[in-house]
PyMOL Python script that loads the backbone (N, CA, C, O; Angstrom):
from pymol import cmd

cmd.read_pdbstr("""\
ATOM      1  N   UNK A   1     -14.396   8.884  -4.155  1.00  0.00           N
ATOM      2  CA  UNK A   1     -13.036   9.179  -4.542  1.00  0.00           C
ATOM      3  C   UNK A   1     -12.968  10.364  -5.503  1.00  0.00           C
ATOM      4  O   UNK A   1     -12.092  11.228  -5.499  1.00  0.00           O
ATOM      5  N   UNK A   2     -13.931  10.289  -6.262  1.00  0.00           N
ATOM      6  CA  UNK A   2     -13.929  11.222  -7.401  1.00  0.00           C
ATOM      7  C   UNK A   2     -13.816  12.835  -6.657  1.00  0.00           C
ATOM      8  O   UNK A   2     -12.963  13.610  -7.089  1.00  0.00           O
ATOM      9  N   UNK A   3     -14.737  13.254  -5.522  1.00  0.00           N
ATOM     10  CA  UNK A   3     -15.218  14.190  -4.886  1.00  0.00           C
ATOM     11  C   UNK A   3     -13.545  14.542  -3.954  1.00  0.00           C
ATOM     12  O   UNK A   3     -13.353  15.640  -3.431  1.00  0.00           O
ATOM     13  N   UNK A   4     -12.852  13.795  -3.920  1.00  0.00           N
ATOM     14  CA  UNK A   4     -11.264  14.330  -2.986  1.00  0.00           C
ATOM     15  C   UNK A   4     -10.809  14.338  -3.859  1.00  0.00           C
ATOM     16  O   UNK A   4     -10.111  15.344  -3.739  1.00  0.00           O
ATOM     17  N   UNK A   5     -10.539  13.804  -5.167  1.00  0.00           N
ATOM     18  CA  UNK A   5      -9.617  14.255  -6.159  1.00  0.00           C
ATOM     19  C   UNK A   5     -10.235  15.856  -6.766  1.00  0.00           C
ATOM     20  O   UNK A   5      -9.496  16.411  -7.579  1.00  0.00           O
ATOM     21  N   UNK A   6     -11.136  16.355  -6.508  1.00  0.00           N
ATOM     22  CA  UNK A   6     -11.704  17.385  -7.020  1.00  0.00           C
ATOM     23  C   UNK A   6     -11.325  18.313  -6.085  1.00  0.00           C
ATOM     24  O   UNK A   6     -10.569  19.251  -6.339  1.00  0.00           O
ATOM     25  N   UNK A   7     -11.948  18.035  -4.728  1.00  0.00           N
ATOM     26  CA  UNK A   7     -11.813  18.601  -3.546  1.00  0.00           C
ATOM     27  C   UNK A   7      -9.606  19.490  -3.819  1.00  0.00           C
ATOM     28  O   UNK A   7      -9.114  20.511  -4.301  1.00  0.00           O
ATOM     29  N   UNK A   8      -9.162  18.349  -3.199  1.00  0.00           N
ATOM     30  CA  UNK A   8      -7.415  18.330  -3.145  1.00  0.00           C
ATOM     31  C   UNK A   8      -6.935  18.181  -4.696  1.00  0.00           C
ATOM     32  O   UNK A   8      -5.782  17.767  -4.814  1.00  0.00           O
ATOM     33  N   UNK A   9      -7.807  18.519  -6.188  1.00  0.00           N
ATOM     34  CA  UNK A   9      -6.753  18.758  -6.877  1.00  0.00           C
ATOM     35  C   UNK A   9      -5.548  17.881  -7.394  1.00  0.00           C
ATOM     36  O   UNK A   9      -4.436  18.051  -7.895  1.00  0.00           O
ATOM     37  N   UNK A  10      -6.270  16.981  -7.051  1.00  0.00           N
ATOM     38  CA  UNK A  10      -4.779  15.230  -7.086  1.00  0.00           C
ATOM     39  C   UNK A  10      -5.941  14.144  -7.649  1.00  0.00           C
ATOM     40  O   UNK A  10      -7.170  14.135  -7.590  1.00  0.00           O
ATOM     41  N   UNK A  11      -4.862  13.170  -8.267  1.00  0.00           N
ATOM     42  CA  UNK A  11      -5.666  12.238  -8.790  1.00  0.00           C
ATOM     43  C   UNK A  11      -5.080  10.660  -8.007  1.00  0.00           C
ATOM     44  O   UNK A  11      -3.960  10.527  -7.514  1.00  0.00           O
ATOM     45  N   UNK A  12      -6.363   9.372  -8.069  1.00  0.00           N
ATOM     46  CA  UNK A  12      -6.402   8.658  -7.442  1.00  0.00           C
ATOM     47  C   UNK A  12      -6.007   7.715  -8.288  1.00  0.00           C
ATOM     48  O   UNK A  12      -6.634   7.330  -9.275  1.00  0.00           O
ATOM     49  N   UNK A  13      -4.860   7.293  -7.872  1.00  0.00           N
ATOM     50  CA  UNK A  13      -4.210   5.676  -8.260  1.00  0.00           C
ATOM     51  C   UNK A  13      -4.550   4.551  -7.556  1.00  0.00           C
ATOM     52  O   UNK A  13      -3.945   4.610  -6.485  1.00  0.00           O
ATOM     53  N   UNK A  14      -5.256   3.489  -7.621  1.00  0.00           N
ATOM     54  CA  UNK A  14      -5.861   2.376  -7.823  1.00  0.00           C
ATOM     55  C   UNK A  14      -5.128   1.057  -8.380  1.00  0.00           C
ATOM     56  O   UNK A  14      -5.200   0.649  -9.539  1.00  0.00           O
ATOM     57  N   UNK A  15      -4.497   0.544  -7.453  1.00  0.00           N
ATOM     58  CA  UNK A  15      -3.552  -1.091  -7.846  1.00  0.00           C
ATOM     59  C   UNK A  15      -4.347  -2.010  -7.824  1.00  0.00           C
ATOM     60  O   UNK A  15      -4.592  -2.383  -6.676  1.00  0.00           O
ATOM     61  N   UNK A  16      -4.797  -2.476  -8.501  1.00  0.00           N
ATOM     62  CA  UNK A  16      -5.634  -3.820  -8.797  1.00  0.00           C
ATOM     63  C   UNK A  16      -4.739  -5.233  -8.926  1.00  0.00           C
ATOM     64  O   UNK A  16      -3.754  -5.186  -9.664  1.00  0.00           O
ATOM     65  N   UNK A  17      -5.082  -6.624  -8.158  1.00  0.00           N
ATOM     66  CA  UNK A  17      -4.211  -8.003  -8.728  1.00  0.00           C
ATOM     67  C   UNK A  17      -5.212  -8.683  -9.240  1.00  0.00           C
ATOM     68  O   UNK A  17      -6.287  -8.892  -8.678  1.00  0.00           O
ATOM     69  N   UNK A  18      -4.778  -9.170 -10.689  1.00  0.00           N
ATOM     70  CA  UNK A  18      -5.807  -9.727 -11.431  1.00  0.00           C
ATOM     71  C   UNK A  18      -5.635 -11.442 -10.887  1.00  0.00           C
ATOM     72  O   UNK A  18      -4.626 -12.005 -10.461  1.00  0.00           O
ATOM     73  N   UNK A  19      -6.950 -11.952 -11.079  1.00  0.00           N
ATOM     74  CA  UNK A  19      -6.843 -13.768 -10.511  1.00  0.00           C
ATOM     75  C   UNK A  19      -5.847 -13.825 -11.738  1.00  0.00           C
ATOM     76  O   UNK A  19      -5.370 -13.156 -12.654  1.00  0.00           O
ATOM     77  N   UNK A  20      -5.853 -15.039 -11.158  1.00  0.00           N
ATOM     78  CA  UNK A  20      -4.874 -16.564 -12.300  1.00  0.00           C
ATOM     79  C   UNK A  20      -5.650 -17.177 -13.142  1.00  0.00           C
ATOM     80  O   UNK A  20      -5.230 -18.154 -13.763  1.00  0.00           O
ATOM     81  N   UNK A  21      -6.828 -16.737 -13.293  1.00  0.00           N
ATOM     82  CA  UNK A  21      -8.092 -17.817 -14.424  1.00  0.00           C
ATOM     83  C   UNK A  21      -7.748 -16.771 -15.774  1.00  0.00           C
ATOM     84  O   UNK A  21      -8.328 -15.746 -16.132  1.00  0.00           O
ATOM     85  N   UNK A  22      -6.911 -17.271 -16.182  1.00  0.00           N
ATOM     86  CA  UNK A  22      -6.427 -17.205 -17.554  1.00  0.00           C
ATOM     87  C   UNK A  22      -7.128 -16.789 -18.743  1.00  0.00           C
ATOM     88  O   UNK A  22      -6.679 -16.017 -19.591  1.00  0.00           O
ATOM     89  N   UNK A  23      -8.636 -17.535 -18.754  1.00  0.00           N
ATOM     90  CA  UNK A  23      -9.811 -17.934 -19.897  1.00  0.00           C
ATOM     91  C   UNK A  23     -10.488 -16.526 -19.912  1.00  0.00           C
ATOM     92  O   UNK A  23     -10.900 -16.134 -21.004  1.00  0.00           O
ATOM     93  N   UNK A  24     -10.637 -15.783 -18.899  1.00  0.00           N
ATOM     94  CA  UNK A  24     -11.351 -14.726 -18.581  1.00  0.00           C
ATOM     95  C   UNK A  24     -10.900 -13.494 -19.454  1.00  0.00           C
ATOM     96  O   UNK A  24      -9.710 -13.734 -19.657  1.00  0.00           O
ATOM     97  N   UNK A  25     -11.133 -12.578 -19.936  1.00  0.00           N
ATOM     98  CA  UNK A  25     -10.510 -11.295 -20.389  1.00  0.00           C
ATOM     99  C   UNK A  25     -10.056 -10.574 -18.742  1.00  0.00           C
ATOM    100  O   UNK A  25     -10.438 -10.591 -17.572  1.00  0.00           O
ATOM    101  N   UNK A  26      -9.154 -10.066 -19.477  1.00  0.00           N
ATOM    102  CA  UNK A  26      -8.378  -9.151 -18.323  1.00  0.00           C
ATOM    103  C   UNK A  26      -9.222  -8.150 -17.455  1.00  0.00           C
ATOM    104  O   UNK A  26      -9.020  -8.053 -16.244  1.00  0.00           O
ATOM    105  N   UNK A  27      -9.980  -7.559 -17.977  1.00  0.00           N
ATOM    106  CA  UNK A  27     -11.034  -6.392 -17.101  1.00  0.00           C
ATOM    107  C   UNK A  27     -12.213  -7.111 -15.771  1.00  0.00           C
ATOM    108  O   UNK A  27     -12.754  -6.695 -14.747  1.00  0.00           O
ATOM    109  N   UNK A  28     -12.160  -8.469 -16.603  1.00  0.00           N
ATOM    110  CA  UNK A  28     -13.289  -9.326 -15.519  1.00  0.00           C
ATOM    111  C   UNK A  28     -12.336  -9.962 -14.582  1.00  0.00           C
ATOM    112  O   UNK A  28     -12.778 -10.627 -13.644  1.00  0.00           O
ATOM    113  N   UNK A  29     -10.749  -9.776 -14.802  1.00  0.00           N
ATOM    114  CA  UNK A  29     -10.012 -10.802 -14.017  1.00  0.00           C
ATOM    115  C   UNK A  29      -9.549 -10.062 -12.278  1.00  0.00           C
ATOM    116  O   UNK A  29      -9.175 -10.675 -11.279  1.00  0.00           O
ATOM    117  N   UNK A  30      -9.776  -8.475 -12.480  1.00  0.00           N
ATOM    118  CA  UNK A  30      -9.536  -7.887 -11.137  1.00  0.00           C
ATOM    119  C   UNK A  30      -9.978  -8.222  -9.781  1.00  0.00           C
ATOM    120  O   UNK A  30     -11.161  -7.972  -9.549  1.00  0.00           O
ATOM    121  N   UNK A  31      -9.389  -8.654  -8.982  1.00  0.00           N
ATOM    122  CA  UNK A  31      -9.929  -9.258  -7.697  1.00  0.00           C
ATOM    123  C   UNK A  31     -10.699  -7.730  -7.194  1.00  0.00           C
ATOM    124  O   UNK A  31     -10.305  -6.568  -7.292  1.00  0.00           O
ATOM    125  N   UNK A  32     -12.172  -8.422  -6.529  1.00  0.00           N
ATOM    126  CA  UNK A  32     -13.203  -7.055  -5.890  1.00  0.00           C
ATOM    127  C   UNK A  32     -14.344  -7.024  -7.150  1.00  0.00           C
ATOM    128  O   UNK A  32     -14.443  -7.848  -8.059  1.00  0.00           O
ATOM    129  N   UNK A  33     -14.968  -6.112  -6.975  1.00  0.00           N
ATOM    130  CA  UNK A  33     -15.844  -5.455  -8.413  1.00  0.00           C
ATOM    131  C   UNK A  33     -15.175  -4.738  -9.273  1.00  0.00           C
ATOM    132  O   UNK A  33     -14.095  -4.162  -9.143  1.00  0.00           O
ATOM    133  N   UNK A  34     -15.857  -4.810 -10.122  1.00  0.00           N
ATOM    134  CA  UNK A  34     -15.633  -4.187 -11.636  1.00  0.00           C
ATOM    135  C   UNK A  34     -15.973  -2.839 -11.801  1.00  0.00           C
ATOM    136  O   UNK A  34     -15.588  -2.137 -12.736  1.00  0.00           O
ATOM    137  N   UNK A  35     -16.933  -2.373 -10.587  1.00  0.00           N
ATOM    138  CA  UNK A  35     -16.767  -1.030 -10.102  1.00  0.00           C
ATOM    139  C   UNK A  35     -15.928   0.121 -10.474  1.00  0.00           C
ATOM    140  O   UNK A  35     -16.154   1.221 -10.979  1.00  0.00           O
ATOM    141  N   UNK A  36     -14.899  -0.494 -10.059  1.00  0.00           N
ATOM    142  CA  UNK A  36     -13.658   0.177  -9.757  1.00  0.00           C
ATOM    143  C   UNK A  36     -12.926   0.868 -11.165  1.00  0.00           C
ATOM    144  O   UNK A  36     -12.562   2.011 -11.444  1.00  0.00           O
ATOM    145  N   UNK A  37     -12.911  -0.543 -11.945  1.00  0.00           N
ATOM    146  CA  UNK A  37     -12.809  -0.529 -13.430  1.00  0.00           C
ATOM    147  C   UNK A  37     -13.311   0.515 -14.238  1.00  0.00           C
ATOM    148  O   UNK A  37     -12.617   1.357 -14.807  1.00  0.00           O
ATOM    149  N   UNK A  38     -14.477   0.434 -14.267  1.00  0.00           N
ATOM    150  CA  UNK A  38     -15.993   0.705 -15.142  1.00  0.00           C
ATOM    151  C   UNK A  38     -15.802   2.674 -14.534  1.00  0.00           C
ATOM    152  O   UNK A  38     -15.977   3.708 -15.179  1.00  0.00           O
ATOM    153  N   UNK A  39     -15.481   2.507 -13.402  1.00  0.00           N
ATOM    154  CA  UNK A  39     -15.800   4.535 -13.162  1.00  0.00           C
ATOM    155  C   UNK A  39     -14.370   4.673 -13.297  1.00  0.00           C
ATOM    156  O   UNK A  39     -14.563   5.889 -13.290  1.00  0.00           O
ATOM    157  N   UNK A  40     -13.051   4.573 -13.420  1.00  0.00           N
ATOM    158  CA  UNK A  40     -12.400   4.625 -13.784  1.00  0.00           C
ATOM    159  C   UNK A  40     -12.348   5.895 -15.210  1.00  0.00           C
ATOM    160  O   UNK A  40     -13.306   6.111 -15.951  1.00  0.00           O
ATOM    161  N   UNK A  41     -10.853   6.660 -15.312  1.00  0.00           N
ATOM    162  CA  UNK A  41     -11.041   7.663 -16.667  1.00  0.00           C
ATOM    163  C   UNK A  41     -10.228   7.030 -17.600  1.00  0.00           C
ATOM    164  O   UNK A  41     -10.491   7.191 -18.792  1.00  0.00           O
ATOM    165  N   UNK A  42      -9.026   6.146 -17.175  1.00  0.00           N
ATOM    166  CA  UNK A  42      -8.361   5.520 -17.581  1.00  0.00           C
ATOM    167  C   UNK A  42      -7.558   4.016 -16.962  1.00  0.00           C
ATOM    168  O   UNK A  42      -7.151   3.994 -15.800  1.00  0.00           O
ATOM    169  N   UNK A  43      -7.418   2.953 -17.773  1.00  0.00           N
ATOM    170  CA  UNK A  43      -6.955   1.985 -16.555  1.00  0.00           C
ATOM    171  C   UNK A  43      -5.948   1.472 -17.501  1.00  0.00           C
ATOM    172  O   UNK A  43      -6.231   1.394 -18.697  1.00  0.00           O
ATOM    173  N   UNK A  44      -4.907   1.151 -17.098  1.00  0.00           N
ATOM    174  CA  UNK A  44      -3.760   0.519 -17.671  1.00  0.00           C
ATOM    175  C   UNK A  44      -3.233  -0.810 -17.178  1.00  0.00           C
ATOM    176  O   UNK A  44      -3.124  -1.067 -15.979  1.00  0.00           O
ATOM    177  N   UNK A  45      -2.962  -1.515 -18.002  1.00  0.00           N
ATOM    178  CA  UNK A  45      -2.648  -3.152 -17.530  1.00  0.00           C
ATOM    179  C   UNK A  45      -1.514  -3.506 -18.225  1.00  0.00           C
ATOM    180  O   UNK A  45      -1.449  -3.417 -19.451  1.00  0.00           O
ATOM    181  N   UNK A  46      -0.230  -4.071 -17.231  1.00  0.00           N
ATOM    182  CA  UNK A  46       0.604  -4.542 -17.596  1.00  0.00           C
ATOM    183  C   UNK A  46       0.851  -6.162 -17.222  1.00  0.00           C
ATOM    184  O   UNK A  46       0.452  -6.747 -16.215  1.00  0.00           O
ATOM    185  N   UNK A  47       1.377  -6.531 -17.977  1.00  0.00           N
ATOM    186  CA  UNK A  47       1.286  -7.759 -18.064  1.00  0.00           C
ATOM    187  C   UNK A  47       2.301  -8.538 -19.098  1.00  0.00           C
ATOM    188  O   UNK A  47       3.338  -7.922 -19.345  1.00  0.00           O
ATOM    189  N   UNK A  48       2.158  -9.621 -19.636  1.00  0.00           N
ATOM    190  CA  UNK A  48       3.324 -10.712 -20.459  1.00  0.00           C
ATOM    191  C   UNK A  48       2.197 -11.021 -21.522  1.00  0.00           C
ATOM    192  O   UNK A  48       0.973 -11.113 -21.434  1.00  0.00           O
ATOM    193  N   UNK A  49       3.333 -11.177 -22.837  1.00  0.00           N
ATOM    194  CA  UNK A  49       2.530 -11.595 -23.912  1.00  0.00           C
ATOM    195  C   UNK A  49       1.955 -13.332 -23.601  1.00  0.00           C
ATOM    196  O   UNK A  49       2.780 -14.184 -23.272  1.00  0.00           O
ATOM    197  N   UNK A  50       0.580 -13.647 -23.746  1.00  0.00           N
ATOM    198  CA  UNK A  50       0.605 -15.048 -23.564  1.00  0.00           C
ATOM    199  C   UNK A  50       1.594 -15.742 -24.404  1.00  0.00           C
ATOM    200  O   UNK A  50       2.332 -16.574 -23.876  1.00  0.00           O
ATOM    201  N   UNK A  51       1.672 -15.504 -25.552  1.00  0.00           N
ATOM    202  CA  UNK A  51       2.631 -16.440 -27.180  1.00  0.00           C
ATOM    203  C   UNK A  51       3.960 -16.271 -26.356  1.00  0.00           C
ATOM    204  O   UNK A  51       4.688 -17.262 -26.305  1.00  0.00           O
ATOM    205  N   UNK A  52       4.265 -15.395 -25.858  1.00  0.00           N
ATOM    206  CA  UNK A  52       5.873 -15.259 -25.711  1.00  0.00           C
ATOM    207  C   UNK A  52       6.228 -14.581 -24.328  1.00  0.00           C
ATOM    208  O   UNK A  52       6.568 -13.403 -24.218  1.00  0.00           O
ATOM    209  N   UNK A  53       6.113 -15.414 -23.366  1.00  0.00           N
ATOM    210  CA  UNK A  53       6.550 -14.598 -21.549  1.00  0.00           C
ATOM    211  C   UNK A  53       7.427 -13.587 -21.410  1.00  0.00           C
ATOM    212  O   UNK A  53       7.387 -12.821 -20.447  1.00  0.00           O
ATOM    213  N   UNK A  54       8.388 -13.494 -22.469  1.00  0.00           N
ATOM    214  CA  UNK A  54       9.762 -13.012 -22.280  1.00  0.00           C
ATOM    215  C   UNK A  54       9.471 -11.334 -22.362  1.00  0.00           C
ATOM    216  O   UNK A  54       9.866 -10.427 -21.628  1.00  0.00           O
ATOM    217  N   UNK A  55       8.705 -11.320 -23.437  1.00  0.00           N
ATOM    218  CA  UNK A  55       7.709  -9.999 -24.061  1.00  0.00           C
ATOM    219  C   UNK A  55       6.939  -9.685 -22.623  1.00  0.00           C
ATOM    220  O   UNK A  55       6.263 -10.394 -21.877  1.00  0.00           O
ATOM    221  N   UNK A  56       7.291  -8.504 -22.586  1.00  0.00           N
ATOM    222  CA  UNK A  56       6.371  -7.184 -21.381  1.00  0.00           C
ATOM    223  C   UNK A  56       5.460  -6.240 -21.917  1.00  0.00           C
ATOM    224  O   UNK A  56       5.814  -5.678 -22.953  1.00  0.00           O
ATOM    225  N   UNK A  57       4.382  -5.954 -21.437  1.00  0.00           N
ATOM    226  CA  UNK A  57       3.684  -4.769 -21.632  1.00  0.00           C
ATOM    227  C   UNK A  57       2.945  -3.848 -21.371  1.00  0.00           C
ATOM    228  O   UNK A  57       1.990  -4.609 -21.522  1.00  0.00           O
ATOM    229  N   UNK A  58       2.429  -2.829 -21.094  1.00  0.00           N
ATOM    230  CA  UNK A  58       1.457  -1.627 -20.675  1.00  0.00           C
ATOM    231  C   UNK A  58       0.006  -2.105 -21.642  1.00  0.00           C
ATOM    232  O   UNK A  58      -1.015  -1.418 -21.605  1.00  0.00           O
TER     233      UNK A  58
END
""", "prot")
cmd.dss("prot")
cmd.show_as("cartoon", "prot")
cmd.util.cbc("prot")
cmd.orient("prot")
């Protein structure tokens, strides 16, 4: 991926769905490998405060 974003000058967006096992930290929770994660330049996770659902966040 890295080599077509270089190639074409564009960068690669990557949607990840994290499981439902709660206990886990968020980075181990991405369904697939951690791969994806780990070579990553930046990864952003949105999600709900656990204390308070109502609360959103990046």
């Amino acid at each position: 991926l890295t080599k077509l974003a270089d190639k074409y000058s564009s960068a690669i967006i990557a949607i990840r769905h994290l499981t439902k096992g709660g206990s886990l930290k968020p980075i181990y929770r991405g369904l697939g490998s951690i791969d994806f994660t780990a070579s990553a330049r930046s990864v952003l996770l949105a999600g709900c405060d656990p204390d308070e659902l109502a609360v959103r966040g990046i």
